[in-house]
C-alpha positions as CSV (number, residue, x, y, z in Angstrom):
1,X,-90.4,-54.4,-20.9
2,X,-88.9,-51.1,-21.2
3,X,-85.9,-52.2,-19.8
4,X,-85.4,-55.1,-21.9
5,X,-86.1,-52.8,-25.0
6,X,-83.5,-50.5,-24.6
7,X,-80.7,-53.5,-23.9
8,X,-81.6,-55.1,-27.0
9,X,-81.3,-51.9,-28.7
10,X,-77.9,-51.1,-27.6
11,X,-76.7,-54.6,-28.3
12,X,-77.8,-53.4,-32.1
13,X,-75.6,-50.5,-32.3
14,X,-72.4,-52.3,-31.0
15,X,-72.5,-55.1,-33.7
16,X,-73.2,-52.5,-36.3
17,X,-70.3,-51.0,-35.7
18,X,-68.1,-54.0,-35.2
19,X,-68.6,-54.9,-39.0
20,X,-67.6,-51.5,-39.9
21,X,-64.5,-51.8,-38.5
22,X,-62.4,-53.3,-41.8
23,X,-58.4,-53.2,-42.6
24,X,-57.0,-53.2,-46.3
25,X,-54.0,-55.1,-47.0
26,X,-52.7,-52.8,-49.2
27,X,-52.2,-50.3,-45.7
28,X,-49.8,-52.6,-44.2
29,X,-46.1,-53.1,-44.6
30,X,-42.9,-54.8,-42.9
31,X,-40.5,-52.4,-42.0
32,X,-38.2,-53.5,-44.9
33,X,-40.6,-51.9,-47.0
34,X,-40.9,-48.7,-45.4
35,X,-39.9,-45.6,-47.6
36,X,-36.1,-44.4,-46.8
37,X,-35.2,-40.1,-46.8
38,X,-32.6,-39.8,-49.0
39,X,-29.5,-37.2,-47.5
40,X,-27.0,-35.6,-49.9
41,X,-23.2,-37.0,-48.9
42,X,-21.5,-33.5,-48.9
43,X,-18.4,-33.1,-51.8
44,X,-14.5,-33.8,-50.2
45,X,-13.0,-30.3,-50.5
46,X,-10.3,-29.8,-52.5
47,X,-7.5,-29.1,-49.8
48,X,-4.9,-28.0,-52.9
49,X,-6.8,-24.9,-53.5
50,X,-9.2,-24.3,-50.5
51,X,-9.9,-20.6,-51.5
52,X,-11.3,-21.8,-54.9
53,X,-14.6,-22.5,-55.4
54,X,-16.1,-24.5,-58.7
55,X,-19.6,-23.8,-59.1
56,X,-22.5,-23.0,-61.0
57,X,-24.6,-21.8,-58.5
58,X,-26.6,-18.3,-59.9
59,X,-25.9,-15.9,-58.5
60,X,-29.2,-14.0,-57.5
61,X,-29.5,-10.2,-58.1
62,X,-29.8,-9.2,-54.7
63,X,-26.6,-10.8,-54.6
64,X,-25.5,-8.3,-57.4
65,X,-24.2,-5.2,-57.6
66,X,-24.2,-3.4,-60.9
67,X,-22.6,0.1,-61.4
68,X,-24.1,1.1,-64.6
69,X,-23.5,4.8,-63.9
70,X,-20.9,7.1,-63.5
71,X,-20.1,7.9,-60.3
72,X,-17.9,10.9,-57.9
73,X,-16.8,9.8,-54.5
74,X,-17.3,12.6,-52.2
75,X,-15.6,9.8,-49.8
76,X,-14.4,6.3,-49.1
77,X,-16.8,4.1,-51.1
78,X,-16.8,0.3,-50.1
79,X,-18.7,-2.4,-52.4
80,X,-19.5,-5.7,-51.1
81,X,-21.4,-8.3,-52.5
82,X,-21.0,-12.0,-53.9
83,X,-21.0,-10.4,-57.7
84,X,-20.0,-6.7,-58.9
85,X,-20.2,-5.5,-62.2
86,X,-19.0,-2.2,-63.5
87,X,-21.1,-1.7,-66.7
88,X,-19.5,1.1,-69.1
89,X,-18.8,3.6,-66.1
90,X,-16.0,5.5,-65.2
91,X,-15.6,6.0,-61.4
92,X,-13.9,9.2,-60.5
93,X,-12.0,8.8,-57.0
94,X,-10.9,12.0,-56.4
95,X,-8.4,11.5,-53.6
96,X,-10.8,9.1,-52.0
97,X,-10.4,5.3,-51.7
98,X,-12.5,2.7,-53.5
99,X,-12.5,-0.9,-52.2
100,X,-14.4,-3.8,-53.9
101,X,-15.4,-7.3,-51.9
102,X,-16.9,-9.9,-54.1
103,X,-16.9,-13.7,-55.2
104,X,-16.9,-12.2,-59.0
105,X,-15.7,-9.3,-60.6
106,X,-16.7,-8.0,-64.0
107,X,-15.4,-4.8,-65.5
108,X,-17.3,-4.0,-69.2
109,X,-15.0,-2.2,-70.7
110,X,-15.2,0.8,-67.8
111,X,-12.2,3.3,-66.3
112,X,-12.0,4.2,-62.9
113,X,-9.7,7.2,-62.6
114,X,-9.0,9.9,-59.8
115,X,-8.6,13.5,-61.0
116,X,-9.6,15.0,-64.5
117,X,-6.5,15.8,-66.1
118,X,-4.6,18.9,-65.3
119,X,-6.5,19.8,-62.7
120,X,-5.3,22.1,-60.3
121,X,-5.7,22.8,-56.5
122,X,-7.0,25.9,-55.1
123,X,-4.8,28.6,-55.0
124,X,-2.2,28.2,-52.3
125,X,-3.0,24.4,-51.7
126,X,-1.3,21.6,-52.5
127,X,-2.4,19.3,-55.0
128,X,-4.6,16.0,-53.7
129,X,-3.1,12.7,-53.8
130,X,-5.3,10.0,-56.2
131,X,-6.8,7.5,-54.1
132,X,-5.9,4.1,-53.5
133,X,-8.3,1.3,-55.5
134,X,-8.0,-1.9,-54.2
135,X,-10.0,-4.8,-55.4
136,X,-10.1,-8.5,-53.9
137,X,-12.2,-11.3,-55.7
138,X,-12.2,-14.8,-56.3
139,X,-12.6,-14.3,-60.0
140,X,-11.7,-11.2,-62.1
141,X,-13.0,-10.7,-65.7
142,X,-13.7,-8.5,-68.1
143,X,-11.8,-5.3,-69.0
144,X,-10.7,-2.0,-66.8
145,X,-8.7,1.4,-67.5
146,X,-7.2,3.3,-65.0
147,X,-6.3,6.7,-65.5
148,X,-4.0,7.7,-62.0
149,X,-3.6,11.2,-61.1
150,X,-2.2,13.6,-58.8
151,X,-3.5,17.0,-58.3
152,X,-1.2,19.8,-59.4
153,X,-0.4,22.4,-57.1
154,X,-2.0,25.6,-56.1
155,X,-1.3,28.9,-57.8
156,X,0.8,30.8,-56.0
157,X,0.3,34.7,-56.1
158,X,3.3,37.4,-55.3
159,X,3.9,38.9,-52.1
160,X,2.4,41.9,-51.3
161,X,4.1,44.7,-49.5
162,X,2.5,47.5,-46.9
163,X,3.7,50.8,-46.7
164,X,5.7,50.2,-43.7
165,X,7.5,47.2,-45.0
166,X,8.5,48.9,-48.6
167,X,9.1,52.1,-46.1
168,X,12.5,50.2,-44.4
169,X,13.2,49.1,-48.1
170,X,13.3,52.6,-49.3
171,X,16.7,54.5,-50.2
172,X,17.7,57.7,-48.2
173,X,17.6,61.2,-49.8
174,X,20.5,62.7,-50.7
175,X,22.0,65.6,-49.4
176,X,21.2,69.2,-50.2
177,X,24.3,71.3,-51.5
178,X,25.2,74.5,-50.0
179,X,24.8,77.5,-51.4
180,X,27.8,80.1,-52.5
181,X,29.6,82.2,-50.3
182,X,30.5,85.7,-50.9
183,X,33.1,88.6,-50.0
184,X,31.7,92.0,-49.8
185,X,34.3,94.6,-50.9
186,X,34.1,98.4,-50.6
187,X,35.9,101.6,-51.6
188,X,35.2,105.2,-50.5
189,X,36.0,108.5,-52.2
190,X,36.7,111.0,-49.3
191,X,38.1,114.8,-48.8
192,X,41.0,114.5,-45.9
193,X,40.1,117.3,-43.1
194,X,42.8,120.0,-43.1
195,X,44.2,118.8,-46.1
196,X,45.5,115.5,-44.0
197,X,46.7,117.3,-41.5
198,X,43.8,116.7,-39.0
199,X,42.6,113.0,-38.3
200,X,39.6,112.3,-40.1
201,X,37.9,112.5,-43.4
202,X,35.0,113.7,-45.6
203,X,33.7,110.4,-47.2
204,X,32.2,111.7,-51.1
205,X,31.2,108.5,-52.1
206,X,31.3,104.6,-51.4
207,X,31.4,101.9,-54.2
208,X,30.9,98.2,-52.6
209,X,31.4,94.9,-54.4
210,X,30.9,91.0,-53.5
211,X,33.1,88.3,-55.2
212,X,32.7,84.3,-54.7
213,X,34.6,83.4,-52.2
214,X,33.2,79.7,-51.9
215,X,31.5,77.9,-55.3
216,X,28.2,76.6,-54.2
217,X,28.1,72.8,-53.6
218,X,26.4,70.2,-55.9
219,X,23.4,67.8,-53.8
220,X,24.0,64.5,-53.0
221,X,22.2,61.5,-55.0
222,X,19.2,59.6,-53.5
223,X,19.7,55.9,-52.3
224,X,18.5,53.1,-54.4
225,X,15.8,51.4,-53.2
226,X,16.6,47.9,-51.6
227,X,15.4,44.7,-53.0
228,X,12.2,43.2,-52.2
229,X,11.1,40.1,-49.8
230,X,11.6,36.7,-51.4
231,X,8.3,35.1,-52.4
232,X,6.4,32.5,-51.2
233,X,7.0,28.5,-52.2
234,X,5.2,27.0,-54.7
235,X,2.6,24.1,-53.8
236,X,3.7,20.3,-54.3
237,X,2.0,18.1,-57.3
238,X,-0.2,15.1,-55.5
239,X,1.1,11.5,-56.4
240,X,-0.2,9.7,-58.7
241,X,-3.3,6.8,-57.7
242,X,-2.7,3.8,-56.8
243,X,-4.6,0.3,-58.1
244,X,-4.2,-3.1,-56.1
245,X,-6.1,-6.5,-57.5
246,X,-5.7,-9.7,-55.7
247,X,-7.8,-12.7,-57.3
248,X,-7.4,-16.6,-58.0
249,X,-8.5,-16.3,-61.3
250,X,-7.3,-13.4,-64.0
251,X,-7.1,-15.0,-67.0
252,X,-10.4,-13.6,-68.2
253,X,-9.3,-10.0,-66.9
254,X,-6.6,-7.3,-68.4
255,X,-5.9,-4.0,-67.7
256,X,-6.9,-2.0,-71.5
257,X,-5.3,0.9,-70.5
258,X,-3.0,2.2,-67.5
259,X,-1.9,5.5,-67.3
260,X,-0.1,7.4,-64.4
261,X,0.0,11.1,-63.9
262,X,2.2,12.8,-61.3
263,X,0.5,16.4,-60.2
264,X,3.0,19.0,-60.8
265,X,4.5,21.4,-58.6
266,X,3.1,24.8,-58.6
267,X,5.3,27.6,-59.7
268,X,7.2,30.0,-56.9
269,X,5.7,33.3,-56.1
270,X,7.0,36.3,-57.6
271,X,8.5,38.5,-54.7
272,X,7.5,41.6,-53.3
273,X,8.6,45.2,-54.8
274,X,11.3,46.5,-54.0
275,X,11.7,50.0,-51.9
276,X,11.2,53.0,-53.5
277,X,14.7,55.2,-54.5
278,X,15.7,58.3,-52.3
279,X,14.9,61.7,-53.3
280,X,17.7,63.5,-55.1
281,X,19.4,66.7,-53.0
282,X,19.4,70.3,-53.8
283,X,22.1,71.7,-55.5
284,X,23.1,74.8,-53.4
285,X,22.1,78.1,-55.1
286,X,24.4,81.2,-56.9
287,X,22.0,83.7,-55.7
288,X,24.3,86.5,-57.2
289,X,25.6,84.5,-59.9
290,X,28.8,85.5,-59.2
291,X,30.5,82.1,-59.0
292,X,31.5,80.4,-62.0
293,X,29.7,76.9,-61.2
294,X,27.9,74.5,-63.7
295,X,26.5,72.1,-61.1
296,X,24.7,68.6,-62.6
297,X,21.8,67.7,-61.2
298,X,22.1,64.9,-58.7
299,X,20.2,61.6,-59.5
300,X,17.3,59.8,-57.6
301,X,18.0,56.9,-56.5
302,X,17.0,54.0,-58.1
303,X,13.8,51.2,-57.4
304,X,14.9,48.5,-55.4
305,X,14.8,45.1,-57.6
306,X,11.5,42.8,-56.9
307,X,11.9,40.3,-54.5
308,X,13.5,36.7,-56.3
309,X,10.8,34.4,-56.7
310,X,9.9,31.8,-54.6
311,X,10.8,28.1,-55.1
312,X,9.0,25.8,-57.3
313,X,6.8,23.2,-55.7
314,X,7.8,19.9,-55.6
315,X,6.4,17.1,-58.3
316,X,4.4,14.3,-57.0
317,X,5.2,10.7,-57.4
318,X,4.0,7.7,-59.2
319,X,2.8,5.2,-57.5
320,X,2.7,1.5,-58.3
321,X,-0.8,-0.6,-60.2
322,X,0.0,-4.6,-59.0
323,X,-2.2,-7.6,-60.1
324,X,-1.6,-10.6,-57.8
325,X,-2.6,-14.1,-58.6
326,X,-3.6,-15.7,-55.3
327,X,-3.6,-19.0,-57.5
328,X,0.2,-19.0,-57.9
329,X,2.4,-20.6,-55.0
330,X,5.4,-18.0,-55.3
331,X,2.9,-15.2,-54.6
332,X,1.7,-17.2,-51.6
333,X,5.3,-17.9,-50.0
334,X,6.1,-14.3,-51.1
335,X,2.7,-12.8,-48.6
336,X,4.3,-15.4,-45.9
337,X,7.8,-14.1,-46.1
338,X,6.8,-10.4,-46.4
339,X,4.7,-8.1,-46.5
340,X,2.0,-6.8,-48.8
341,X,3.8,-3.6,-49.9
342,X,7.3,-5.3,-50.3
343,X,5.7,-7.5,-53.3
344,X,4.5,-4.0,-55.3
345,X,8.3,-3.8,-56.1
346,X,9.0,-3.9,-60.2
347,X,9.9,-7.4,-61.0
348,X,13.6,-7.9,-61.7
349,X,13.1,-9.0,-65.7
350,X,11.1,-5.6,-66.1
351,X,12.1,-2.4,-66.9
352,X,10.2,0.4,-66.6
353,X,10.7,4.5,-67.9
354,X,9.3,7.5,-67.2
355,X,8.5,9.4,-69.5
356,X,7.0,13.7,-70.0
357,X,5.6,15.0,-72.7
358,X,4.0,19.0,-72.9
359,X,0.4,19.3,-73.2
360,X,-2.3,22.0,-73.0
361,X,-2.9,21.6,-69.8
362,X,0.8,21.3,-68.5
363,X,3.7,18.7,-68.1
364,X,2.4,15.4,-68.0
365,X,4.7,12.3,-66.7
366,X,3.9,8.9,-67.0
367,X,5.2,5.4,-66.6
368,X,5.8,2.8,-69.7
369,X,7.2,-0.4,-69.5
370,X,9.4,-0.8,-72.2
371,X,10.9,-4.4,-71.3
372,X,9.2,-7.5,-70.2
373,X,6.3,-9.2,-70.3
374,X,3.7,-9.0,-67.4
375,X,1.3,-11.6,-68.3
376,X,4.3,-14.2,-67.5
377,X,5.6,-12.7,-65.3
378,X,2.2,-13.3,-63.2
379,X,2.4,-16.4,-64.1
380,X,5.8,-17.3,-62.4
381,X,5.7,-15.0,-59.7
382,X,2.0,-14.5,-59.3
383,X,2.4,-10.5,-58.9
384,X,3.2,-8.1,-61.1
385,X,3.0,-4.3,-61.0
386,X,3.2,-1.7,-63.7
């Protein structure tokens, strides 16, 4: 009975879960209704002008660099990012170099520049080169002032003497004169003995005299001095900066203001002193003032002249600012033909002055172009340099 029980119960539970068991229609599909993942077909590159890119992706601000203040290089500064903007800053370089690496770059209306003007180096250095700014980008924009210097040179101070030096400089003494020299004359008053008939006589009295035989001499005059060393060399002026930007794209981008500064050569030392003059001799003496001498007195001898001064330093040089359009097919043939620093040559329908004015702060020298026109001539030969 039990037995049976439980096999009818079990039979219960499998047919209750038989009519369960149901399918929708809705759940089933052929395969040519099954959904299909759609894949992007990649863009053909454009194999005229691999290097450019046509976009408008953003560009994220991690991806960003923003220089919004000003800034001192202490030393070689690289910035590398997909974007960099230079917001209203001027970058002092110093005689440091400043590279920039990015997709895009914006200048707002900012100067980079390497010395403050007319400054000097340390005293008995020469004056720093301006660094070397070099920029490559896939698009340039905005605006940028450069303001290239050179360092001038160090002031140079006069040479300084020791005793022993301005010793072997110094003049001799003259000569001292001699003095007089006398005769001594006498005469006697006497008595003969035996009225001169006997040898011998009684001397009364004897009356003596000097005259000047020989006039006493005059001294000789002192040596003069000899002329001092020749001063040290003045220090050489650094060359001005240099400024380097390669990009496919610059027609958004100019250069507001470009200046070029050579550092001037410091001025020559002044030389040493000269040796002192010899001592004057002594006229010789008329101790009986017998002679009839009127001796002048002899001279010292005069200070050596200073040393000449030394020669002035040397100026620096100006160095070239280029723009290159990596757009334009003469640039590219000129970069396979030769090299990079052959193209930073002045192009032939340019011509190009320098020209110095005074200032405050010294002689300042700078480079105009006073023929030609450099936004065509980037266009035809995709570099041109100021």
């Amino acid at each position: 009975m039990n037995l049976k029980f439980i096999f009818l119960t079990f039979l219960f539970f499998i047919f209750s879960a038989c009519e369960d068991l149901s399918f929708n229609d809705a759940d089933i599909f052929s395969p040519e209704e099954q959904p299909v993942q759609e894949i992007p077909t990649p863009k053909a590159e454009n194999k005229e002008t691999p290097n450019v890119v046509e976009s408008n992706e953003q560009i994220s601000e991690e991806e960003t660099t923003i220089v919004s203040e000003d800034l001192e290089l202490s030393e070689n500064l690289v910035i590398q990012n997909r974007k960099v903007v230079l917001n209203m800053v001027t970058i002092q370089t110093l005689q440091h170099d400043l590279t920039i690496l990015a997709e895009e770059f914006v200048s707002n209306h900012s100067f980079i520049r390497n010395f403050p003007e007319g400054q000097t180096a340390m005293d008995k250095i020469d004056g720093r080169s301006g660094g070397h700014v070099l920029v490559e980008a896939k698009i340039a924009k905005g605006s940028l002032g450069l303001i290239l210097s050179g360092e001038n040179g160090g002031y140079v101070h006069k040479r300084p003497i020791s005793r022993r030096e301005r010793g072997k400089l110094s003049g001799r003494n003259g000569e001292n004169g001699y003095d007089a020299v006398y005769d001594t004359w006498c005469r006697d008053f006497y008595i003969p003995l035996g009225l001169g008939l006997l040898p011998g006589k009684i001397v009364l009295d004897r009356d003596c005299w000097q005259e000047c035989r020989v006039n006493p001499t005059r001294g000789g005059n002192g040596e003069d001095g000899r002329q001092g060393y020749p001063g040290y060399d003045g220090k050489k002026g650094g060359d001005s900066g240099s400024f380097y930007l390669q990009a496919f794209n610059l027609s958004d981008f100019h250069l507001t203001d470009v200046q070029k500064i050579i550092g001037l050569g410091s001025r020559g030392g002044r030389g040493s002193a000269g040796g002192y003059g010899g001592e004057r001799g002594k006229n010789g003496r008329d101790r009986e003032g017998l002679c009839s001498s009127n001796l002048s007195r002899p001279k010292r001898g005069s200070k050596g002249y200073r040393g000449r001064r030394g020669k002035d330093g040397a100026n620096g040089k100006i160095r070239k600012v280029c723009l290159e359009n990596l757009n334009n097919n003469q640039a590219q043939a000129n970069r396979d033909t030769a090299s990079l620093e052959a193209n930073t040559n002045q192009s032939e329908n340019q011509k190009v002055e320098t020209k110095c004015n005074e200032t405050d702060s010294g002689i300042m020298c700078r480079e105009v172009l006073v023929e030609g026109n450099p936004d065509e001539t980037l266009k035809k030969e995709g570099v041109v340099c100021y």
